[in-house]
C-alpha positions in Angstrom: -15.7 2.6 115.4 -14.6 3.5 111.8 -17.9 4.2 110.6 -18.6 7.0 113.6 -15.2 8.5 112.9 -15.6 8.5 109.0 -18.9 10.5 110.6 -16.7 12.6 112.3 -14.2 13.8 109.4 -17.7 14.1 107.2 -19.3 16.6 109.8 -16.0 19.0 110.7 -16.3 19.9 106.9 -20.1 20.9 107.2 -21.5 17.9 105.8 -25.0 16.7 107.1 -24.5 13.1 107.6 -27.1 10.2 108.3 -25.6 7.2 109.4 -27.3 3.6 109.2 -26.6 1.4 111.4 -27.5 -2.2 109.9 -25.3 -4.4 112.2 -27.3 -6.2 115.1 -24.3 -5.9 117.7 -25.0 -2.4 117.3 -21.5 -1.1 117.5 -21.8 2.3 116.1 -25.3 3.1 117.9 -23.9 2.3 120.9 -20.7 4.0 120.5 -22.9 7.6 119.8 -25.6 7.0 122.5 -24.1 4.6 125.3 -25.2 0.8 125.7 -28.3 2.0 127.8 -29.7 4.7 125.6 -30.1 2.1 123.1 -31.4 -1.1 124.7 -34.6 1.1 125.8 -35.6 2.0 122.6 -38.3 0.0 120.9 -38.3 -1.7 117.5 -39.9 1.1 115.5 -37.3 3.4 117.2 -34.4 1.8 115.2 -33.5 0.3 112.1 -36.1 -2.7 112.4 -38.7 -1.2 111.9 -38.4 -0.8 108.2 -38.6 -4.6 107.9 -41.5 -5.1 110.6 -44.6 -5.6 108.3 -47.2 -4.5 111.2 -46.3 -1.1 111.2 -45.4 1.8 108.9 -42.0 3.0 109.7 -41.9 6.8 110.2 -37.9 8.5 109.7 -39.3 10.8 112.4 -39.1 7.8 115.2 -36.2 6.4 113.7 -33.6 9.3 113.0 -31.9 10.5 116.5 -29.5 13.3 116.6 -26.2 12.8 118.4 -24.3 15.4 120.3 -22.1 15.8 117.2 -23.5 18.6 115.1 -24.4 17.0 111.5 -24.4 13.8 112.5 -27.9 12.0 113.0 -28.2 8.0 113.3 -30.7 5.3 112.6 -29.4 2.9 115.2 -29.7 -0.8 115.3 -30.4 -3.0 118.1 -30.7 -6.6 119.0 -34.6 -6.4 117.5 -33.0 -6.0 114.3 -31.2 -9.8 114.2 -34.4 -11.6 113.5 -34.6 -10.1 110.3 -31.1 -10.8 108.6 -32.1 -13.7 106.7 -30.2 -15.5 104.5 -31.0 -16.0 100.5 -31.7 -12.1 100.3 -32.8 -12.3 96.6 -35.6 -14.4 97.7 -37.1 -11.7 100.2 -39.1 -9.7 98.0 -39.6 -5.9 98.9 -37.6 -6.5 101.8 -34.1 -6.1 100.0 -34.8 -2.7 99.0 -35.9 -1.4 102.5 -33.0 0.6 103.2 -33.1 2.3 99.6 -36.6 3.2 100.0 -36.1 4.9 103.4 -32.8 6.6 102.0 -35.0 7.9 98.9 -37.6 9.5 101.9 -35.2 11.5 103.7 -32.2 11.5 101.1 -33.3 15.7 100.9 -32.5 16.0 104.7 -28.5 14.8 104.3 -25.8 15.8 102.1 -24.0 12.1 102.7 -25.2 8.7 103.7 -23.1 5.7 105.4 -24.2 2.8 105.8 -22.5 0.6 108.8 -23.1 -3.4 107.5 -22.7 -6.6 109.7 -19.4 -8.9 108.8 -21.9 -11.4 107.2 -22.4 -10.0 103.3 -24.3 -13.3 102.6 -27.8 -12.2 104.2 -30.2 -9.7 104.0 -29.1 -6.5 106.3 -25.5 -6.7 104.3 -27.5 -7.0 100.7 -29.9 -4.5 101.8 -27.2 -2.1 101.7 -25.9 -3.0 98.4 -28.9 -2.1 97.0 -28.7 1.1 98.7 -25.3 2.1 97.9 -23.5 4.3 94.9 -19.9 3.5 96.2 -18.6 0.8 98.6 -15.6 0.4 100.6 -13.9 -2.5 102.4 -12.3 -2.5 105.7 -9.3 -5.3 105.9 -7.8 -6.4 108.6 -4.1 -7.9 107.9 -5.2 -11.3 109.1 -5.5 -14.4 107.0 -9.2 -14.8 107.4 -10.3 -11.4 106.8 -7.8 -10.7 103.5 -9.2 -14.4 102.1 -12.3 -12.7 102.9 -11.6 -10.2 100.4 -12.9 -13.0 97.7 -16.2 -13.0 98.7 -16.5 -9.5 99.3 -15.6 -9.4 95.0 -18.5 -12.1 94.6 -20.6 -10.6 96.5 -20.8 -7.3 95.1 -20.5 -8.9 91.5 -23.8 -10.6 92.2 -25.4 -7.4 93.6 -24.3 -5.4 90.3 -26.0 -8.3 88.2 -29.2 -8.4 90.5 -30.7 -5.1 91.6 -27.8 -2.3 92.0 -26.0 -1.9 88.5 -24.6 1.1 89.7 -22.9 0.2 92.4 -19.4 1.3 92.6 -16.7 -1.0 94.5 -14.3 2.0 95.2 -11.3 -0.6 97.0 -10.2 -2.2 100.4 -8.2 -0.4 102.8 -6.6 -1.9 106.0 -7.6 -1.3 109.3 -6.6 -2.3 112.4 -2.9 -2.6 111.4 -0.3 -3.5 114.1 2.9 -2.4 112.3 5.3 -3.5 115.3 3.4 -7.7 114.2 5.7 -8.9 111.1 2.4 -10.7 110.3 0.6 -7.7 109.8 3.0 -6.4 107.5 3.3 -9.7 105.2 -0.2 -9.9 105.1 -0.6 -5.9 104.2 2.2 -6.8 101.6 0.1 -10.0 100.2 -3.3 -8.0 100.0 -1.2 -5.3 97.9 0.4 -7.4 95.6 -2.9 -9.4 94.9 -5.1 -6.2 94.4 -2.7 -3.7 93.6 -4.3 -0.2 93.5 -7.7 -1.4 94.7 -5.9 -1.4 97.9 -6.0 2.6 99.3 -2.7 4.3 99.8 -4.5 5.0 104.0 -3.5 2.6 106.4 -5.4 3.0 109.8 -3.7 1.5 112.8 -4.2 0.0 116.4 -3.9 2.9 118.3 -5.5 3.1 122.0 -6.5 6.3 121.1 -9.6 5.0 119.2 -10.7 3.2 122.0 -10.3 6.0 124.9 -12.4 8.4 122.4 -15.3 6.1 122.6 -15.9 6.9 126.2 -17.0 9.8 125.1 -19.7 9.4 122.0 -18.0 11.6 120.1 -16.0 10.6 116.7 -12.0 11.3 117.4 -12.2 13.9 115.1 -14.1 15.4 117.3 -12.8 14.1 120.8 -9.5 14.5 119.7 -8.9 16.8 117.0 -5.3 17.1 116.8 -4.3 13.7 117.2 -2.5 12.0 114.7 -5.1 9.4 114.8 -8.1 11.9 113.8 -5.5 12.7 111.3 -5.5 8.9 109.7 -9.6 9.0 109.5 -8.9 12.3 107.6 -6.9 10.6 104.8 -8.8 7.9 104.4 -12.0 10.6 103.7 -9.5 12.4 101.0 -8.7 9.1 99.7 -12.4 8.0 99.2 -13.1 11.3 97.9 -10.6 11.3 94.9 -11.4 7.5 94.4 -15.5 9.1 93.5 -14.2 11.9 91.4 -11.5 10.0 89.5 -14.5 7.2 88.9 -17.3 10.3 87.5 -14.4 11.7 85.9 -14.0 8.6 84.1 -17.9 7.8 83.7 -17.9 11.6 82.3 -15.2 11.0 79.6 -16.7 7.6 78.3 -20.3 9.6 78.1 -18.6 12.2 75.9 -17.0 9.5 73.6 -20.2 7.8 73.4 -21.7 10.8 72.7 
């Protein structure tokens, strides 16, 4: 759902966005096409087929267009779970798939987003590591996902040090956030004080609104352009935007004093 609306705040500015979806459940596909649209398409209509070894994977086949002007989508589907492996760094070729299919069409799209599965331990999650300039990290306020956060750092430590040196880790930002659940608000509170400014200013919350707009296969900025929940994706797309350009700004200065 965020990844489609992050789509959504993307497109209404005129950008021409390709999103990947690497997670087997298939969230985001389905939430552009509809559950039936994509259990009829076949392997080397999706995402899977840049892993399947028997046949060359053609963008053609695998890029669909939603009813969303700018927005395009290599969806996933259930033929796409055999292939999330675990020990990524010993699959060979495989872990730079998604790179090497993003370096094919990259001229076609001014932005890509890649939508990852919850497991960053096997291959579809490292795949897009090695893909990625910047990375960001939804959290909900829950104990299990903000310990989570731990892993996430190793994670892309490890991905930096074997394949992606470039990668960017631009922060966490909470989603999902209940504000009326005291819980929600210690543990917003806990994640803050632990990572201090890693953690964006944006805070997305529950809001029914999210899940009505899915009905329709349209992001809510889109669906529902005045709401103040379209308005919440917005901020978060300013945020990540001035987290990139304060990083190159950064980068730029230490070029100069190197220089």
């Amino acid at each position: 759902m965020l990844s489609q609306n992050l789509c959504g705040a993307c497109a209404e500015n005129g950008v021409r966005v390709l999103a990947i979806d690497l997670d087997p459940q298939a969230s985001l596909s389905k939430n552009f096409f509809g559950r039936d649209y994509i259990s009829r398409l076949r392997p080397y209509q999706t995402v899977a087929a840049l892993y399947d070894e028997s046949r060359d994977a053609d963008p053609a086949e695998m890029i669909h267009k939603t009813q969303v002007e700018g927005i395009s989508v290599a969806p996933s589907s259930d033929h796409l779970e055999p292939f999330d492996v675990p020990n990524p760094l010993e699959a060979g070729d495989s872990q730079f798939a998604i790179r090497d299919f993003i370096e094919d069409v990259r001229d076609d799209f001014d932005l890509v987003l890649i939508d990852t599965p919850p497991n960053v331990a096997n291959l579809l999650a490292w795949g897009a590591l090695m893909a990625s300039d910047y990375v960001i990290t939804p959290v909900q306020p829950e104990k299990n996902s903000c310990e989570g956060v731990v892993d996430v750092k190793v994670r892309l430590q490890t991905a930096i040090r074997n394949g992606n040196p470039d990668l960017v880790d631009l922060g966490y930002f909470v989603n999902n956030m209940d504000a009326r659940t005291s819980q929600h608000r210690l543990m917003e509170d806990e994640l803050r004080q632990l990572n201090g400014t890693q953690v964006f200013e944006t805070v997305i919350y529950r809001r029914t609104e999210f899940q009505s707009s899915q009905h329709s296969y349209k992001p809510i900025t889109h669906e529902k352009p005045h709401s103040a929940e379209a308005d919440m994706i917005r901020a978060l797309l300013v945020e990540i935007i001035e987290r990139i350009e304060t990083y190159s700004q950064r980068e730029k200065r230490r070029s100069v004093a190197a220089g």
